[in-house]
C-alpha atoms as one frame of an Amber mdcrd trajectory, in Angstrom:
protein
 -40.297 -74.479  34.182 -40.818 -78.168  36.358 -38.135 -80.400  36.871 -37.448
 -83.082  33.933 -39.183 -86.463  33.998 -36.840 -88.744  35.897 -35.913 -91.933
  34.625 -34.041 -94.313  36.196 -32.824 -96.752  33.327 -31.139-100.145  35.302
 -29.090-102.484  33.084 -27.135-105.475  34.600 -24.589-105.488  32.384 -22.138
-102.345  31.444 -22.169-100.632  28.347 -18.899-100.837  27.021 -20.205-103.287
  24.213 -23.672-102.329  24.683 -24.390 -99.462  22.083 -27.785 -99.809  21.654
 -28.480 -99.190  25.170 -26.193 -96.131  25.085 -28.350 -94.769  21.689 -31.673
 -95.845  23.820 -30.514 -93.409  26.636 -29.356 -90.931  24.706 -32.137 -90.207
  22.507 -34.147 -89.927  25.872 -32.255 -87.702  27.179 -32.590 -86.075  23.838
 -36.142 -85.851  24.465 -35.410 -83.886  27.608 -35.708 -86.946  30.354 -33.309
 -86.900  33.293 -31.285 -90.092  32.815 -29.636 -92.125  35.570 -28.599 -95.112
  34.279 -27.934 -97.852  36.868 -25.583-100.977  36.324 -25.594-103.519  37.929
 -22.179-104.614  37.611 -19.288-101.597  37.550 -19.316 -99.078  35.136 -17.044
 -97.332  33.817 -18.299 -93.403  32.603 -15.064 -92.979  30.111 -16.253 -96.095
  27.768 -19.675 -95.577  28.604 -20.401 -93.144  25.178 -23.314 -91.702  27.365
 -24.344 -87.946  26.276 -23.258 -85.208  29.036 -25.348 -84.968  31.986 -26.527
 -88.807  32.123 -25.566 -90.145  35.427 -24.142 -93.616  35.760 -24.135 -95.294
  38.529 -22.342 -98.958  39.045 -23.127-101.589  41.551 -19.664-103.576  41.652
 -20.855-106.863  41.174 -18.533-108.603  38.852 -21.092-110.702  37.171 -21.663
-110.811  33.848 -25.531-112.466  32.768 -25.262-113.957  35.687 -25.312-112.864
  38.765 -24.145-115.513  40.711 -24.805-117.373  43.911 -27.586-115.865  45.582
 -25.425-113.906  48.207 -24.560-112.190  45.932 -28.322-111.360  44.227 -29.442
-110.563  47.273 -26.190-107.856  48.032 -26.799-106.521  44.753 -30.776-106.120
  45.123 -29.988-104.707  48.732 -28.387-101.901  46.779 -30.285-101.398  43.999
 -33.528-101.016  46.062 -30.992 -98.402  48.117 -30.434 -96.495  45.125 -34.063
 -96.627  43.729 -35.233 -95.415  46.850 -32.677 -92.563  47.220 -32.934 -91.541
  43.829 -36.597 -91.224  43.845 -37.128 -91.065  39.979 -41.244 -90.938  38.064
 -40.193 -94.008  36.381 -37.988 -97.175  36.906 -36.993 -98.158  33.254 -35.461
-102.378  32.996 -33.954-103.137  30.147 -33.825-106.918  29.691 -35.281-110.127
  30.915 -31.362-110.805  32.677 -32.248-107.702  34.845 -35.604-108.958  36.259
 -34.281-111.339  39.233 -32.266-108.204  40.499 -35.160-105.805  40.207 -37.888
-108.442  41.710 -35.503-108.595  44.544 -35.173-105.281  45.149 -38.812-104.409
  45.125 -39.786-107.855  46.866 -41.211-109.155  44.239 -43.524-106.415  43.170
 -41.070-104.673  40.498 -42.535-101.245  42.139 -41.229 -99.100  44.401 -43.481
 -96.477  45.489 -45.337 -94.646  43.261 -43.045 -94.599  40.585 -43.937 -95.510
  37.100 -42.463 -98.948  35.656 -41.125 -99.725  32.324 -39.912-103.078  30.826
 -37.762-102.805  27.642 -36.608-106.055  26.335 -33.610-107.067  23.491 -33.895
-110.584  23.893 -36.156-113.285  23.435 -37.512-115.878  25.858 -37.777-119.188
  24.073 -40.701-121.209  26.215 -39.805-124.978  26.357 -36.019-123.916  26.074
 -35.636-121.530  28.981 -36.112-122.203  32.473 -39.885-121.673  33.251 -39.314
-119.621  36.513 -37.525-116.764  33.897 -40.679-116.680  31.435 -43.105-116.600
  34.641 -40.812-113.548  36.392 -40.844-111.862  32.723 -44.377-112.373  32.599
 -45.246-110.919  36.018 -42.575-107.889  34.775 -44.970-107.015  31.888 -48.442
-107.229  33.830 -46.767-105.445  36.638 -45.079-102.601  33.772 -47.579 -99.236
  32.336 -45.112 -99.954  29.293 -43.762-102.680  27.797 -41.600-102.186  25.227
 -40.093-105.076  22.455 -37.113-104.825  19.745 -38.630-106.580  17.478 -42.358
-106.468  16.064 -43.244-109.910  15.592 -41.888-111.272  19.231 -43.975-108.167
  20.349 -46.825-109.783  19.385 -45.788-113.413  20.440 -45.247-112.221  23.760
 -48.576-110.467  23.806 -49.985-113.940  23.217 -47.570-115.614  25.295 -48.114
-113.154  28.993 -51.899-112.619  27.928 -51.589-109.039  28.548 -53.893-106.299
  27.144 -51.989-104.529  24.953 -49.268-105.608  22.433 -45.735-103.911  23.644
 -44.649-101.259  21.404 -42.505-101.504  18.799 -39.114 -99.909  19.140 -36.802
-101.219  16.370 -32.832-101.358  17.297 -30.960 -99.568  15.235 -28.119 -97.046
  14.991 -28.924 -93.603  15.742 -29.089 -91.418  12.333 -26.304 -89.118  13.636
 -23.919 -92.053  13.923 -20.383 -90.805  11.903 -19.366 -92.957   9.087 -16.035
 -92.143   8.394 -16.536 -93.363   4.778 -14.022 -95.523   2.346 -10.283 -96.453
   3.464  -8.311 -97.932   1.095  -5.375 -98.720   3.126  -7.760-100.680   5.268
  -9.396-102.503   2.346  -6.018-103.591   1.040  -5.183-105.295   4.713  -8.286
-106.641   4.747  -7.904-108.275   1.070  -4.338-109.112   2.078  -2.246-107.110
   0.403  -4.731-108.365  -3.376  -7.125-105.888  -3.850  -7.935-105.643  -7.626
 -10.405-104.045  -9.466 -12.215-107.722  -9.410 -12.178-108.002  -6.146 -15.063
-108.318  -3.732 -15.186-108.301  -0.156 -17.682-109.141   2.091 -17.230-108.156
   5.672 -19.095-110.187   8.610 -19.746-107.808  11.066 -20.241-110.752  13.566
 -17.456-112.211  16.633 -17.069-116.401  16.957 -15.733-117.701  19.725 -17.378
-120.481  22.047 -19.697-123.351  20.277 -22.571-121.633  21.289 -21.690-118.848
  18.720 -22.022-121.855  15.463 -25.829-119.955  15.447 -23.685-117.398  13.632
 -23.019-119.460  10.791 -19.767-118.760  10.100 -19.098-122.041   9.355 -21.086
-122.718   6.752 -20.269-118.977   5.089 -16.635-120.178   4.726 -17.864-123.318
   3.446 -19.816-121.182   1.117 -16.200-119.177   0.023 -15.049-122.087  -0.773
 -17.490-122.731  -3.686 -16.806-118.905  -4.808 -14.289-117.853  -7.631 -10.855
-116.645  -5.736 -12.112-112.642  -6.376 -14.431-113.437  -3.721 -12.768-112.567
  -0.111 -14.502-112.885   3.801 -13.309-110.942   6.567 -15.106-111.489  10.115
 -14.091-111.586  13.743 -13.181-113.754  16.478 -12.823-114.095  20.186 -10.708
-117.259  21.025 -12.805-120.264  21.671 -13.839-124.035  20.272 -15.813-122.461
  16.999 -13.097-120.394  16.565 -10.719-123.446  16.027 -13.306-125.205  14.301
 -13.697-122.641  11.396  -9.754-121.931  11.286  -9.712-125.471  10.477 -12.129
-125.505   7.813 -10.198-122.429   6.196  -6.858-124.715   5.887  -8.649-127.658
   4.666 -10.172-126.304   2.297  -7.085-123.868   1.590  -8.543-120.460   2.121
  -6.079-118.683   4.137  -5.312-116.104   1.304  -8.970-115.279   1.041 -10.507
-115.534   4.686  -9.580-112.901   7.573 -10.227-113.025  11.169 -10.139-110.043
  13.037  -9.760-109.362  16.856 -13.330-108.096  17.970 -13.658-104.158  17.602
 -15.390-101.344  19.103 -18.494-100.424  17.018 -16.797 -97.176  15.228 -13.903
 -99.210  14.113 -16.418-102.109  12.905 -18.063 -98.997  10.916 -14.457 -98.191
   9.381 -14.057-101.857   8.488 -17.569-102.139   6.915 -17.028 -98.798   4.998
 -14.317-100.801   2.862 -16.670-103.430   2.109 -18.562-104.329  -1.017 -21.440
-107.020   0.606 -22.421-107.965   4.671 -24.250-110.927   5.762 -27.051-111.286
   8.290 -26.518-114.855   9.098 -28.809-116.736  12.291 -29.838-120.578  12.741
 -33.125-120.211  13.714 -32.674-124.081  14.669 -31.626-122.618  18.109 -34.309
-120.038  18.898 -37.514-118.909  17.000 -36.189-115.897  18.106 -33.693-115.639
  15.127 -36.647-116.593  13.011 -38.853-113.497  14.287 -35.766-111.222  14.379
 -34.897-107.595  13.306 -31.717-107.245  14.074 -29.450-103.998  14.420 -27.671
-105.607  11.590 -29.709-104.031   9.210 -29.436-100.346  10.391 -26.046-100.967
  10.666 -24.891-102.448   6.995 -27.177 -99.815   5.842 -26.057 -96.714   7.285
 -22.921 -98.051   6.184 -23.869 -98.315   2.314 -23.479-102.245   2.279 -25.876
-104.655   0.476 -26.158-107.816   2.205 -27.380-111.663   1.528 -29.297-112.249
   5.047 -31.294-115.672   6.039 -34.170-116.451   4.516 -36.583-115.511   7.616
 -39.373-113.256   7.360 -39.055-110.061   8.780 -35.074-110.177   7.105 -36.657
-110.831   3.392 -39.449-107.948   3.859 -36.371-105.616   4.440 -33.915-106.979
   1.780 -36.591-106.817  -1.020 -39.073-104.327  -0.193 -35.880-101.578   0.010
 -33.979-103.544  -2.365 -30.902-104.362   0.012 -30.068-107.461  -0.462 -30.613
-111.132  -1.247 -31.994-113.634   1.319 -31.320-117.623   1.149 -30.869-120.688
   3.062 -28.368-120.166   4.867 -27.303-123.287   6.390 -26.679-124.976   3.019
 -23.130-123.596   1.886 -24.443-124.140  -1.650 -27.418-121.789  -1.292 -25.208
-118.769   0.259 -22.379-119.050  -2.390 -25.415-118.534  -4.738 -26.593-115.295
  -2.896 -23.390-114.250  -2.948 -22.964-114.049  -6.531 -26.512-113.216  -7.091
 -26.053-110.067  -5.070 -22.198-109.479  -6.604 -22.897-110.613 -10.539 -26.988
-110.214 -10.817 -28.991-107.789 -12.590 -28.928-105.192  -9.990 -25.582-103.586
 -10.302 -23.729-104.163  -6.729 -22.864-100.532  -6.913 -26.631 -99.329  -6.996
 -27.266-101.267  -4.553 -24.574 -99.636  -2.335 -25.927 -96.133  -3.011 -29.299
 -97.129  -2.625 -28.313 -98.317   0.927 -27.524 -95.392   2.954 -30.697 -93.142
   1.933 -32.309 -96.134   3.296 -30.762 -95.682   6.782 -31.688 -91.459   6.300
 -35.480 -92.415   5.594 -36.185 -95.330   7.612 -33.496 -97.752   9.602 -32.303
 -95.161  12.167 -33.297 -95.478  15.319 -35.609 -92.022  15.834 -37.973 -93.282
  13.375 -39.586 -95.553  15.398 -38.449 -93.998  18.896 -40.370 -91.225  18.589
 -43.634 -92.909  19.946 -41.686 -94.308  22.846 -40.743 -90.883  24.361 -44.727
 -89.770  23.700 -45.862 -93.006  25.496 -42.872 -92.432  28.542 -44.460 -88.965
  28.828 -47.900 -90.603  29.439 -46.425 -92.738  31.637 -45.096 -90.188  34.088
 -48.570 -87.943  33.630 -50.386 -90.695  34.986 -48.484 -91.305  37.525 -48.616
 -87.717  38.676 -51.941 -87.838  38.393
């Protein structure tokens, strides 16, 4: 039996909050790929959540998006390209466009190394006209240079396609939990602290399963959702999260001027299997963006959906396209405008009080997640096209 395919999977960031690297990897390895995964900040292998036998490897540069002055790109490239030539590897695999200045550093500015294969997997979304130009012409000369470009999202697959002119459209690879992800199901201690000490058999509680903390998180909308409570009957509860920061303030103000305090929680921001344990106690989620700030919202399909659904929670979501084929064509949810506070307080109730009972809804949900928002049902055809990938290269 041959050695494994060797992947070498760099990341600038760590993966303490990154989950849906950590499922990306370890499906991979899954699909019997050797997996070093590079960082190039540190990295620590006891949050990591990586499966046995992926290697992680940490830089030590203590930037986080950004990596600084360029002393220190250029001492962080000088050991990346040390590591991707040590570790040899069929394939160099970059996940996101943040990643690129390292990696076109390290290769001087041919992304390659060798004659090792090159893969471009990308989370985010490059808005032309409102990021720099230099990053959309570096992630454009990453996909022409890549044999596999891969996209989150199917609709900014396409754009980008346009966008790059390249020849093929990047495959689709949706984010989304993995289907083995434990739910550990209904708590109704938490629920109570949640609610405050009220839950009733009226109650309803929708969890946001979304952090505020700087201004540049008011894309979130949490703003306008707690202006939205505030049109609701007092069954109606919100519990979300918070980092400390300007928005933060802004919204705790909202919530004592309009006198909300006994029906509107924030939470310190969790670890994803404690988010699960708070979202298994509630009745409705939201999937709230202001596509105002990037038509990247607009195009969007987010992990959100994988994740109320695998935990059994209908949601009301914004009104965007690829969120309303979801909502309606599995019967999810209910989609609106979700910068008017009048519009959301309406899905609300629509979803809560309508004709589809909320609690067929929440059933409905999770076989959803079984059949088709995990993340092997699309990830599948990203392992066949890696193998091509490294069979071409071997020639």
């Amino acid at each position: 039996m041959g050695a494994l395919p060797h992947l070498l999977l760099v990341r600038e960031t760590g993966l303490a909050a990154s989950h849906h690297v950590v499922t990306l990897a370890n499906f991979l390895a899954g699909e019997g790929f050797k997996l070093t995964v590079v960082c190039l900040d540190s990295a620590s292998p006891a949050a990591s959540g990586l499966s046995p036998g992926i290697q992680l490897i940490g830089l030590g540069s203590a930037a986080q998006h950004q990596l600084g002055k360029a002393w220190t790109r250029i001492r962080v490239a000088v050991k990346l390209r040390g590591v991707l030539r040590n570790l040899g590897g069929d394939a160099a695999y970059v996940v996101d466009s943040w990643t690129l200045p390292a990696v076109w550093l390290a290769t001087g500015g041919r992304f390659r190394l060798g004659k090792a294969g090159l893969v471009y997997h990308t989370y985010d979304w490059l808005e032309p006209g409102l990021h720099p130009a230099i990053s959309l012409r570096l992630e454009r000369a990453a996909c022409r240079a890549s044999d596999l470009v891969v996209n989150a999202d199917r609709a900014r697959a396409r754009m980008q396609r346009t966008l790059y002119q390249l020849r093929k459209t990047p495959l689709w690879v949706q984010n989304a939990l993995p289907r083995s992800t434990p739910m550990p199901g209904f708590n109704a201690v938490l629920r109570d602290e949640l609610l405050g000490g009220s839950d009733t058999p009226q109650s309803c509680l929708l969890v946001y399963p979304t952090a505020i903390s700087n201004e540049d998180s008011s894309q979130r909308l949490t703003f306008e959702l707690i202006s939205a409570f505030a049109l609701l009957p007092k069954r109606f509860h919100l519990a979300t999260f918070f980092d400390k920061g300007s928005e933060h303030h802004r919204c705790l103000d909202l919530v004592a001027s309009k006198h909300l305090q006994e029906r509107v929680t924030f939470l310190p921001v969790v670890p994803l299997p404690q988010l699960i344990r708070h979202l298994g106690c509630a009745d409705i989620g939201a999937i709230l963006y202001d596509d105002r700030v990037s038509s990247g919202y607009f195009m969007a399909s987010p992990d959100k959906l994988s994740l109320l659904a695998a935990c059994g929670v209908p949601y009301v979501a914004s009104d965007f396209p690829n969120l309303e084929a979801v909502a309606y064509r599995l019967g999810l949810g209910v989609c609106c405008d979700a910068r008017d506070p009048t519009d959301l307080a309406r899905a609300i109730r629509e979803l809560a009080e309508g004709p589809v009972p909320l609690a067929e809804r929440k059933a409905r949900a999770r076989g959803v997640f079984e059949r088709e928002l995990h993340f092997e049902k699309h990830a599948q055809k990203l392992a066949e096209a890696l193998r091509r990938v490294v069979e071409i290269r071997h020639g």
